[in-house]
C-alpha positions in Angstrom: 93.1 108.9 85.5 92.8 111.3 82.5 89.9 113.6 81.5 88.7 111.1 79.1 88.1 108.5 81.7 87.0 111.0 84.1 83.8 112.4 81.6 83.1 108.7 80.9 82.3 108.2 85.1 80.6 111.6 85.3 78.3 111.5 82.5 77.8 107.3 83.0 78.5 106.5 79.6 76.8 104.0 78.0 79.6 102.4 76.0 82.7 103.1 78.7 86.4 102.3 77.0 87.1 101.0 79.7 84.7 99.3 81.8 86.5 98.7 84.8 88.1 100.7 87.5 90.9 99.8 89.8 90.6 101.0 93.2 93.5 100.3 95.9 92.1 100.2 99.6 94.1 101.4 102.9 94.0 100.6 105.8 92.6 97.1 107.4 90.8 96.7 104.3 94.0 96.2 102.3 95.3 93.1 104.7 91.9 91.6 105.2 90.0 89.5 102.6 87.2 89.6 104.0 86.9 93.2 104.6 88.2 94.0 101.2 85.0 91.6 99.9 83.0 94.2 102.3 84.1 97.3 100.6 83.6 95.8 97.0 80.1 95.3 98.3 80.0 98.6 99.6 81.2 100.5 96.7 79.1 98.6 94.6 76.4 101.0 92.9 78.0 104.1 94.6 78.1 107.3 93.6 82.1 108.7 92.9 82.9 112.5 93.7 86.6 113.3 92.1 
């Protein structure tokens, strides 16, 4: 992730590039469906600290 796409989620851009994020999960999370479903929830409206 560059600095562009880093000020973007720090200062909640109104028109982001990119408006997506891709976030890879460890743990039982990445071999469950249902947990995975969980963290989307989870992470939903969260705040990010990079």
């Amino acid at each position: 992730m560059g600095v562009p796409r880093r000020k973007e989620m720090i200062y909640i851009s109104k028109k982001p590039k990119t408006p997506s994020l891709t976030v890879f999960l460890t743990g039982q999370a990445s071999r469950d469906a249902k947990k995975a479903k969980v963290c989307d929830v989870w992470l939903f409206g969260k705040s990010i600290y990079l």
